[in-house]
C-alpha positions as CSV (number, residue, x, y, z in Angstrom):
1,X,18.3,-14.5,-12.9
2,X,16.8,-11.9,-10.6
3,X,15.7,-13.5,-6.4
4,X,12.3,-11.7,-7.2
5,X,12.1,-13.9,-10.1
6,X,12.8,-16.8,-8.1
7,X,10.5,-15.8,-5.3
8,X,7.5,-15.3,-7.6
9,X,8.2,-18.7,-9.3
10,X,8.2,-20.5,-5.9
11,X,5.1,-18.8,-5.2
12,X,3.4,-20.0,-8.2
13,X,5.2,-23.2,-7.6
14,X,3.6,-23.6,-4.4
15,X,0.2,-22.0,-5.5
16,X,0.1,-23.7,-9.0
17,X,-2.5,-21.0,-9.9
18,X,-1.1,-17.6,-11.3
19,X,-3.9,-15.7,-9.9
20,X,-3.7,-16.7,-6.8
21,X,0.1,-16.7,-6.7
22,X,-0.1,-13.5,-8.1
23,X,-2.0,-11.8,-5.2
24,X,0.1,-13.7,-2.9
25,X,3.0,-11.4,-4.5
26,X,0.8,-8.5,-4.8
27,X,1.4,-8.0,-8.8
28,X,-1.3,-7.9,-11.2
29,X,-1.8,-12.0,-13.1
30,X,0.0,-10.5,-17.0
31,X,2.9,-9.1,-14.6
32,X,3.7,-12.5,-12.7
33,X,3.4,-14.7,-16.1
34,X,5.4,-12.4,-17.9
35,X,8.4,-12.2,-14.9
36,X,8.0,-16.5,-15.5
37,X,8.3,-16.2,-19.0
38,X,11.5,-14.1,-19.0
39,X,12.3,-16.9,-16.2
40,X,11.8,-19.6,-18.7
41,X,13.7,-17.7,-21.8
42,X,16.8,-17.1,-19.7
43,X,17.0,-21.0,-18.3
44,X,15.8,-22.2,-22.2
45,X,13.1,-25.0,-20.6
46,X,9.6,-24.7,-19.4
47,X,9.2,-24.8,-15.8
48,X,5.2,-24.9,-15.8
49,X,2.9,-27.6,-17.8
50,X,-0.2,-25.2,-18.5
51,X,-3.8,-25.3,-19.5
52,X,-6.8,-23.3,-19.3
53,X,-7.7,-24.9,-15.7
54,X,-4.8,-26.6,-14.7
55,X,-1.0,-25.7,-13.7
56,X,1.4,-28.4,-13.1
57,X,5.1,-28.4,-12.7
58,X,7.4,-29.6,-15.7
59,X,9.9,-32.4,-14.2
60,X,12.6,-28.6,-14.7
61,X,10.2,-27.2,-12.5
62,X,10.2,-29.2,-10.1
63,X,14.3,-29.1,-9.9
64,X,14.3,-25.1,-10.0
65,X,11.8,-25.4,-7.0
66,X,14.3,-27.6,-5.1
67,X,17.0,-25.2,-5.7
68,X,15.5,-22.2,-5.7
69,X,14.6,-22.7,-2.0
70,X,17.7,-23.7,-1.0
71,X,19.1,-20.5,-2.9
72,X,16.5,-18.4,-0.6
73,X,17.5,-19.6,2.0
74,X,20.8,-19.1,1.8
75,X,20.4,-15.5,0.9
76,X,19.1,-14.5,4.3
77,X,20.9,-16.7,6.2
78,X,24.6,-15.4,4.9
79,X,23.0,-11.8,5.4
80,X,22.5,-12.5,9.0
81,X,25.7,-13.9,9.1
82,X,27.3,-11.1,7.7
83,X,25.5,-8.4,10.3
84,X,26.0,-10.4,13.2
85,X,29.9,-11.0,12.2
86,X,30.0,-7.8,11.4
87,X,28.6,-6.1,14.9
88,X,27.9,-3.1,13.6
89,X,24.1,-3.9,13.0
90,X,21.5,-2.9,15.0
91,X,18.9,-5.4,16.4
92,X,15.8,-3.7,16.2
93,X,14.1,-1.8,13.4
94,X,11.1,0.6,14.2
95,X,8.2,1.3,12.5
96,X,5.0,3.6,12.0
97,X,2.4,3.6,10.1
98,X,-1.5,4.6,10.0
99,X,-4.2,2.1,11.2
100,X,-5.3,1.3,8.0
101,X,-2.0,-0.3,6.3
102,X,-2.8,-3.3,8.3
103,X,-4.9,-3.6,5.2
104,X,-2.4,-2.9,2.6
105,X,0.7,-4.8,2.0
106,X,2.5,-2.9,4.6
107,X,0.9,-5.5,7.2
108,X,2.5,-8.6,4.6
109,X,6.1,-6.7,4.7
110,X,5.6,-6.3,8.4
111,X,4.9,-10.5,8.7
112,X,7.4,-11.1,6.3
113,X,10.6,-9.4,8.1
114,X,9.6,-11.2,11.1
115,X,10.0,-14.2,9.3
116,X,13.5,-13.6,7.6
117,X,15.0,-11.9,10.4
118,X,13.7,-13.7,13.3
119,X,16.8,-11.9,15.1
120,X,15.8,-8.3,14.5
121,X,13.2,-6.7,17.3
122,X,10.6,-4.8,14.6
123,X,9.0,-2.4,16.7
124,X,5.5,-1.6,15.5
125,X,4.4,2.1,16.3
126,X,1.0,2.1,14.9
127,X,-1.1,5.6,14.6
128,X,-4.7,6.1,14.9
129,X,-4.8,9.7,13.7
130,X,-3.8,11.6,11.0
131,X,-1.7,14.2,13.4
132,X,-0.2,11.1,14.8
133,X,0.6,9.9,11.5
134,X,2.3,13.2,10.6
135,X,3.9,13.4,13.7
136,X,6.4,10.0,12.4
137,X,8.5,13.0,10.4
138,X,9.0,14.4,13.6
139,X,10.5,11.0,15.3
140,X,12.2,10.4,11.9
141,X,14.2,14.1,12.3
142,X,14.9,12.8,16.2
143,X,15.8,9.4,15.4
144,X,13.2,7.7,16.9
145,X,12.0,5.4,14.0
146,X,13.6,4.1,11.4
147,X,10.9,4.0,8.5
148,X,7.7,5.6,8.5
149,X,4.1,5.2,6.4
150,X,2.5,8.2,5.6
151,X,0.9,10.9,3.2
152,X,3.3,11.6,0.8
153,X,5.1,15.3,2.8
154,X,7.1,17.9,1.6
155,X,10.5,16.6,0.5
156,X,13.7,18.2,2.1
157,X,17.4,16.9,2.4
158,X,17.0,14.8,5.7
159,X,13.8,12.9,4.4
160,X,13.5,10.5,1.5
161,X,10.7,9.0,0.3
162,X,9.7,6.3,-1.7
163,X,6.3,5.5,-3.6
164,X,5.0,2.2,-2.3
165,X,1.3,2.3,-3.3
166,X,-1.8,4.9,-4.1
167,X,-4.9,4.6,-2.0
168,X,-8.4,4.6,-3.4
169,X,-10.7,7.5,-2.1
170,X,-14.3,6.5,-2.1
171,X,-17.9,8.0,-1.0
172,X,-19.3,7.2,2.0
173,X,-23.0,7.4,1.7
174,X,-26.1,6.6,4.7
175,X,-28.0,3.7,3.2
176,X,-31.5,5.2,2.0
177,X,-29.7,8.1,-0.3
178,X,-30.9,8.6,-3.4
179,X,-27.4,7.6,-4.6
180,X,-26.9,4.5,-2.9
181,X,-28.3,2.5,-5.6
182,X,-25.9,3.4,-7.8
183,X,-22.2,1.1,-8.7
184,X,-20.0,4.0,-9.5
185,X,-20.5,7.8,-8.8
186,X,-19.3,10.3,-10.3
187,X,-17.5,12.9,-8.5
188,X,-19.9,15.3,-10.1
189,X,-22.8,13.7,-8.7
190,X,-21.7,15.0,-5.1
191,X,-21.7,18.6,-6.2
192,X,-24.8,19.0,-4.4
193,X,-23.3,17.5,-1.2
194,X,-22.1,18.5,1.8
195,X,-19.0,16.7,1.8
196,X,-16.8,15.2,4.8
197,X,-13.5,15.9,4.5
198,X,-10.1,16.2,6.9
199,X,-9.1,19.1,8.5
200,X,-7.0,21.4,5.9
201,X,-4.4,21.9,8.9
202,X,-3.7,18.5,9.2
203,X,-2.7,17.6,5.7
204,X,-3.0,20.7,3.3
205,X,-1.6,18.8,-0.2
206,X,-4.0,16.0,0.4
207,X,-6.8,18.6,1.2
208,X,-6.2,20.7,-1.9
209,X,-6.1,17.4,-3.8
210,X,-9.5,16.3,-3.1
211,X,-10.5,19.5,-3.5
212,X,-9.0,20.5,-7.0
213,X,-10.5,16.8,-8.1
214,X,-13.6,18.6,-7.3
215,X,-13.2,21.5,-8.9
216,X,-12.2,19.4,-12.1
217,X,-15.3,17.7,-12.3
218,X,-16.9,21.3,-12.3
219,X,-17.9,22.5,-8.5
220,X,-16.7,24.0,-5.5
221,X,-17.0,21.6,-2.8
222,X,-19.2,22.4,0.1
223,X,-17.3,20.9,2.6
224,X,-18.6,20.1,6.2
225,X,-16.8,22.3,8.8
226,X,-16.2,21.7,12.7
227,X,-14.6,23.4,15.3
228,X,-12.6,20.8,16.7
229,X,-9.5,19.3,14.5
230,X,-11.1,16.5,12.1
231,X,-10.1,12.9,11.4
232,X,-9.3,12.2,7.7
233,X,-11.2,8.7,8.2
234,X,-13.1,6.6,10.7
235,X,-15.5,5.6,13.2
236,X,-16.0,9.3,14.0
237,X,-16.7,10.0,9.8
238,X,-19.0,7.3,9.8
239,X,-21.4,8.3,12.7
240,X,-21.4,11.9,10.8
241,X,-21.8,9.9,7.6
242,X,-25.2,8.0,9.1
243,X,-26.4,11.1,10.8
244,X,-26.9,12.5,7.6
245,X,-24.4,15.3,8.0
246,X,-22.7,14.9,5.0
247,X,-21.1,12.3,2.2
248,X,-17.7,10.6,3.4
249,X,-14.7,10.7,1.5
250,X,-12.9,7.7,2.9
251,X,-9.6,5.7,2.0
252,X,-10.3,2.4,0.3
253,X,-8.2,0.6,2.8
254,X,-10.2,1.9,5.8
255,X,-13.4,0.6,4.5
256,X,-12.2,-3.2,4.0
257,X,-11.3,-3.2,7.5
258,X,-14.6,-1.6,8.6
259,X,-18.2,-1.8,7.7
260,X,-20.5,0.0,9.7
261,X,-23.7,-1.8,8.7
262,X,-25.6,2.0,8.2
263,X,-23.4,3.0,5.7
264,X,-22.2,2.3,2.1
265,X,-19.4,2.4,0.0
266,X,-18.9,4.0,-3.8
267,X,-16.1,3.6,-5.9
268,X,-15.6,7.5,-7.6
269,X,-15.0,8.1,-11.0
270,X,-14.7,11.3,-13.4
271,X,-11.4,12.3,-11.7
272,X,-10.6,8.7,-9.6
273,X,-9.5,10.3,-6.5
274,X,-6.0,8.7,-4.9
275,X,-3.8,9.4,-2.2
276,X,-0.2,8.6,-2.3
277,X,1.0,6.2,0.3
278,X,4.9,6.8,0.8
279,X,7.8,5.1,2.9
280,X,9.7,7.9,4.4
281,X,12.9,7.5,6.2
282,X,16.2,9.2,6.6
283,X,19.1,9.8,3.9
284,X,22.1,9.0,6.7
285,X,20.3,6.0,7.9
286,X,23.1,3.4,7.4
287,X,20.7,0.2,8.9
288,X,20.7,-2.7,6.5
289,X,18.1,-3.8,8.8
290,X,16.1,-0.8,7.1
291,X,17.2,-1.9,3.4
292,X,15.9,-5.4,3.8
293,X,12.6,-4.4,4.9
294,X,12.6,-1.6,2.1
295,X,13.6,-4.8,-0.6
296,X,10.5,-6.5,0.8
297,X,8.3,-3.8,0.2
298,X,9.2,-3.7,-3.4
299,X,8.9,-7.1,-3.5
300,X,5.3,-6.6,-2.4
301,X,4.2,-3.6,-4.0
302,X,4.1,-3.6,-8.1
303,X,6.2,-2.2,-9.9
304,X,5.8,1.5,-11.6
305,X,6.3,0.0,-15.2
306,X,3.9,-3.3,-14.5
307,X,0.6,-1.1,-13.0
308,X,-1.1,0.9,-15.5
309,X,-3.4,3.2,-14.7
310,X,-7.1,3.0,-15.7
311,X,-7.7,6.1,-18.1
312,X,-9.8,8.2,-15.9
313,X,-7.5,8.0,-13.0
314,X,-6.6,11.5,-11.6
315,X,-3.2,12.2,-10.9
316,X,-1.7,12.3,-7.8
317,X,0.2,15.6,-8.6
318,X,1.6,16.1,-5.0
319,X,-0.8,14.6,-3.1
């Protein structure tokens, strides 16, 4: 019996709908029922009464809850025992990450630490740029912050990183275009485009990512150029955007926190462009205050083996 077992049983304990449970844990419904399933083999009893419309707990079900908290519980309180016994831990853990992971489950792992380790000071350093964004490796090399969000970089033999989920690129189009009717584009359909894109200087791989994605759905981008250094995403995209200078290409996550009411939104298809979102931190970072917030992550983020990708998803190849 695994604690992320018993966490996503709680969850759908206290939820007593899988769906909703399941986004509560941020896995996809099949995943959740199946981790309760090999739950239910392993004890030998059902712990859920189920029906097409209704989820009840079985009279097991109820005990497992009962202990299951209690075992939870006492996880993270003989961890903080341990650390503060210990004296060698540190009380604070800082981290950065881009503006839009407050609309990711970044923002949940962030609420959730606070509430396990009430005695840790977690030290937000949030960015509202893409240089300032990249600029986290630099405070990473110094020692400055502890864990970082970001683009997945270049490895080397300070930094490791760690998949945690891929972002959704989608078109940003002024309402009235002749495309704005449509569900789904096709990246194809923006070969005629001028299209918005971030600064090559501020993230090349990601740059030549979108770019190559273009190129595989047969054209050379023809891609807006400005003088001064240009955000990846944002207000700033989205003023050129309803201008009429050009077509956005815009991270999913941006767009759920913002909707400028003269623009629209397209999903893209024929490649599905996607940007890798990594945690980043250093190898000789001893803090367990780091490795419990990295445990909650995972417990927040599917798993590689339980998210398959739709069949016209692009690689990420290095993005």
């Amino acid at each position: 019996m695994e604690l992320r077992q018993l966490r996503y049983f709680v969850a759908v304990a206290e939820e007593l709908n899988f769906s909703r449970a399941a986004g509560r844990m941020y896995l996809s419904q099949p995943a959740l029922s199946q981790q309760i399933r090999k739950l239910e083999q392993e004890l030998g009893v059902a712990l859920f009464d189920r029906t097409k419309n209704h989820v009840a707990l079985t009279e097991a079900g109820r005990a497992l809850l009962q202990g299951a908290r209690r075992v939870l519980v006492l996880v993270e309180e003989t961890a903080r025992e341990a650390r503060e016994v210990g004296g060698a831990e540190a009380r604070h853990l800082r981290v950065g990450f881009p503006e839009y992971a407050n609309h990711t489950p970044v923002a949940d792992a962030l609420q959730t630490f606070r509430r396990r380790h009430p005695y840790v000071e977690l030290e937000e350093h949030e960015t509202f740029t893409l240089q300032e964004t990249l600029q986290q490796l630099d405070k990473l090399n110094r020692g400055t912050l502890d864990v970082g969000f970001m683009l997945r970089p270049e490895e080397d033999d300070v930094i490791k990183v760690e998949h945690v989920l891929d972002i959704e690129l989608v078109a940003a189009l002024p309402r009235g275009h002749p495309l704005a009717g449509r569900e789904v584009l096709s990246m194809r359909e923006l070969s005629e485009e001028r299209l918005i894109l971030f600064s090559r200087g501020f993230h090349p791989r990601s740059y030549d990512y979108v770019v190559a994605c273009c190129r595989e759905a047969g054209f050379e981008p023809k891609v807006v150029q400005r003088k001064e250094p240009q955000l990846y995403s944002g207000a700033a995209t989205y003023r050129m955007v309803a201008s009429g200078i050009g077509v956005g290409i815009v991270a999913k996550p941006v767009v759920s926190g913002y909707r400028p009411h003269d623009v629209i939104f397209k999903p893209l298809r024929d490649p599905a462009p996607v940007l890798e979102l990594v945690a980043a931190w250093r190898r000789d970072c001893p803090s367990s205050n780091l490795q419990s917030f990295l445990e909650i992550i995972r417990e927040l983020t599917p798993d590689a083996d339980e998210t398959a990708a739709t069949p016209d998803r692009q690689p990420i190849a290095g993005a």
